[in-house]
N, C-alpha and C positions, 0 to 999 in steps of 0.2 A: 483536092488541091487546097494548101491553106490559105488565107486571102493577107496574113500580117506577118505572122510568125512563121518562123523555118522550121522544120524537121527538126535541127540539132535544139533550136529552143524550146519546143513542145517538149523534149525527150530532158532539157534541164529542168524545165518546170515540175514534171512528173517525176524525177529522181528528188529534186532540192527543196520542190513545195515553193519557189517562188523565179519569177523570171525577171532582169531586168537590165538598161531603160525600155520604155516605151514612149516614145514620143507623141503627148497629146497637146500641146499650144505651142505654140509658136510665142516670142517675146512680149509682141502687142499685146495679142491675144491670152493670154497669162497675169502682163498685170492689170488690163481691163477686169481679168476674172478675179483679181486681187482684190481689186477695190470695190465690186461688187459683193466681192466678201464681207470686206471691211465694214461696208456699210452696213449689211445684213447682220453681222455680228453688234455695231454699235441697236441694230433695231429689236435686238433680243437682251440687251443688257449687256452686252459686252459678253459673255460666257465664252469660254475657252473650248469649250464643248458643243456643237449645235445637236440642235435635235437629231433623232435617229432616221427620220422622213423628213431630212430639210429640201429633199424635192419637193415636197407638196406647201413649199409654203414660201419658195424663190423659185419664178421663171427661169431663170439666167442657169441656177442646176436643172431645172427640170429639162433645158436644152443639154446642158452637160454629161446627164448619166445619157441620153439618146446620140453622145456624139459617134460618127461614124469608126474614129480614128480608133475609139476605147470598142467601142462593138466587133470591129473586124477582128481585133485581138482575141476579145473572150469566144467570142465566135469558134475560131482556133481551138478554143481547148476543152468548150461544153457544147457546142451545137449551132445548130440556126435559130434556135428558139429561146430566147433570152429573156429575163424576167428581173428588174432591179428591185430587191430586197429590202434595200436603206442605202439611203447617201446623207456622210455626219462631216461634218468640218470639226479638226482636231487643230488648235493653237494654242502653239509653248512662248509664252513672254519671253524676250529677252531674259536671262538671268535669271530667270524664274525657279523655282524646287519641283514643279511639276514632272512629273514622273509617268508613265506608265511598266506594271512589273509584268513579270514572264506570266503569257497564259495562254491557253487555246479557245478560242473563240466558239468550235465547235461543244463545247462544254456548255454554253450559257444557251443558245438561241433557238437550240430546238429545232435545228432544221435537219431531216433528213436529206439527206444524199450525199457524193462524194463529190460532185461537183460545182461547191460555191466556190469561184475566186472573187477575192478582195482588188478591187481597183485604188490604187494608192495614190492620190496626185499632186506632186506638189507645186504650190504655188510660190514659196521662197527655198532655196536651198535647204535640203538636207542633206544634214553630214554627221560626221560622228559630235563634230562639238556643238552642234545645234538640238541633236537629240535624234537623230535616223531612228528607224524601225532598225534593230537588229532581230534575227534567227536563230536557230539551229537546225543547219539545211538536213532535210530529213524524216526530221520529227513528226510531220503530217502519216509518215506510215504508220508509225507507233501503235499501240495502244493506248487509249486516252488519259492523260494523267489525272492524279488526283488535285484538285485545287480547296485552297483555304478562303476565308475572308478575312477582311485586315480594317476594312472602310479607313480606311486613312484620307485624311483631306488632302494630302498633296499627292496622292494616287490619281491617277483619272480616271479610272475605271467604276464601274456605276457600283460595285461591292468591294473593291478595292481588293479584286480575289489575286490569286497567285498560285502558282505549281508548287504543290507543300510539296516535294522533295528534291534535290538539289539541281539547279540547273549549272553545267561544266560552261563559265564564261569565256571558257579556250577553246570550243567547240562554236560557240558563236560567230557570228559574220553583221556586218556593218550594210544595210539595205542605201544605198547611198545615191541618192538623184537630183536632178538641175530644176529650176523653176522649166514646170512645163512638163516634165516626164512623168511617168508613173510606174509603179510599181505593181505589179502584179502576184499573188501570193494565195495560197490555200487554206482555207478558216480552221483545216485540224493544224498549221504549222506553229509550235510555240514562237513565240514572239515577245518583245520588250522594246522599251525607249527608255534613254536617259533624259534628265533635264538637258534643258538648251541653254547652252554657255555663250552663246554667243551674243554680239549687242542689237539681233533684230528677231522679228516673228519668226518662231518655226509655225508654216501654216500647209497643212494638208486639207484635202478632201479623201474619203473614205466612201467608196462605192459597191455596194453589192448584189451580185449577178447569180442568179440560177437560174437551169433550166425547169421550166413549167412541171414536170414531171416530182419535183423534190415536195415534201413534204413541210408543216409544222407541228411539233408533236406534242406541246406543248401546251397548246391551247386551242378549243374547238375552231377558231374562226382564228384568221390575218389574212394578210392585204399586199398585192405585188403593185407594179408598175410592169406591163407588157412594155418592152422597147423594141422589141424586133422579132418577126416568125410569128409563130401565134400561139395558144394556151388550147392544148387538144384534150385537160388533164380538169382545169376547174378549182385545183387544189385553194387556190389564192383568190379574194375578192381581187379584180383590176382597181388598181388608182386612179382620179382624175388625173389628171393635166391642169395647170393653175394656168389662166389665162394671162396672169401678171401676178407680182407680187402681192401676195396674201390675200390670192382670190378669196372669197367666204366661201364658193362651195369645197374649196380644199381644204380651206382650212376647218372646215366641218370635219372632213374626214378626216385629217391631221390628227388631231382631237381624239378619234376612235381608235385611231392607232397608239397612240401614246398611251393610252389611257392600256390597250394590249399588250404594249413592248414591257410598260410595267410589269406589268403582272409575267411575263416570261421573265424578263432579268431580276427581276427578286424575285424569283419560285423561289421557296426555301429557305426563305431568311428569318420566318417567323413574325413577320409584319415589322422587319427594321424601319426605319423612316427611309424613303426613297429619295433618289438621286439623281439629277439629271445635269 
């Protein structure tokens, strides 16, 4: 029996590579987690981009990827035994050029399995003129495309990569959700964002769930977060838990991670200057 999702919605996820709404906050509770944003954002310099383990270095997420409302879902579609991979806050200025181009995610991270879903949350509307995640429902079955680098500074992307061969923008679809929803999607799915045209913050959360079992192939050692079930497999160091914001013993290990996810996200660039 599933505990969120239906039958008919598990069977769209697995055909489309993405499901959605889901509803994770409620009004209050959303822009509270706004302005906890906000804040955390002006405490890292303002970047439009947070860190890839911004659990281990804000409480306020680290209750967020453990919430129940977002676990019963992924629950639904990889298991009882859930494992959070990265959670990043992605923010488009108002009227901003900021971009992300078409890519599969499964391309960069190194994770074995077929079971990562991307938890997408947002905290201000997304829409198409704000800059939504668009698709190509589908695509997650494919074969893996090829991708290029571009590093372009108004790309968001840590190499600024892209699917070097044509994406059909008439085959695409508009990921479209209210403050407070989330979107749910699978890391082989190509995907893209436009800039945000409109006159406020496009602001997401980006959360990522596997189960214990998946692999990294990339590099001898990385580091999970257990949120639910248990780890019968070892693959992953477990993450602390920050007691508060910018506990030191997390952000010790914060530190060790980043210092890893580099080294995964630019394999292969030949020692470009990195990105974050």
């Amino acid at each position: 029996m599933t505990k969120v999702l239906s039958e008919d919605a598990i069977e769209q996820y697995r055909r489309d590579g993405f499901y959605v709404p889901l509803s994770v906050l409620d009004p209050n509770e959303a822009a509270a987690m706004r302005g906890a944003l906000e804040r955390s954002v002006a405490a890292c310099g303002g970047r439009g981009k947070g860190s890839a383990r911004s659990h281990l270095l804000f409480r306020w997420l680290a209750d967020l990827i453990r919430s129940p409302r977002l676990l019963d879902a992924v629950e639904d579609l990889i298991g009882p035994n859930i494992m959070c991979w990265g959670s990043q806050w992605w923010i488009k200025e108002p009227r901003s050029p900021d971009f992300v181009s078409w890519h599969q995610d499964s391309r960069y991270w190194g994770i074995a399995t077929d079971n990562l879903v991307s938890a997408w949350v947002a905290l201000s509307p997304a829409t198409a003129e704000s800059g939504c995640v668009r698709c190509v429902p589908g695509s997650q079955l494919g074969t893996s495309m090829p991708h290029r680098d571009t590093w372009r500074d108004d790309n968001m992307l840590s190499r600024g990569q892209e699917i070097a061969v044509e994406v059909d923008e008439n085959e695409a679809v508009n990921i479209e959700v209210g403050t407070g929803e989330a979107a749910l999607f699978d890391y082989r799915l190509a995907h893209a964002s436009h800039p945000n045209r409109s006159g406020d913050r496009r602001i997401a959360i980006a959360i990522r769930y596997i189960p214990p079992d998946a692999r990294q192939t990339l590099t001898a050692w990385d580091s999970a977060t257990l949120v639910r079930g248990r780890d019968a497999y070892g693959h992953f160091e477990h993450e602390p838990k920050p007691a508060y914001d910018f506990d030191p013993v997390a952000v010790a290990f914060h530190r060790r991670t980043e210092e890893n996810l580099h080294r995964i996200l630019y394999r292969g660039t030949g020692g470009a200057e990195l990105r974050t």
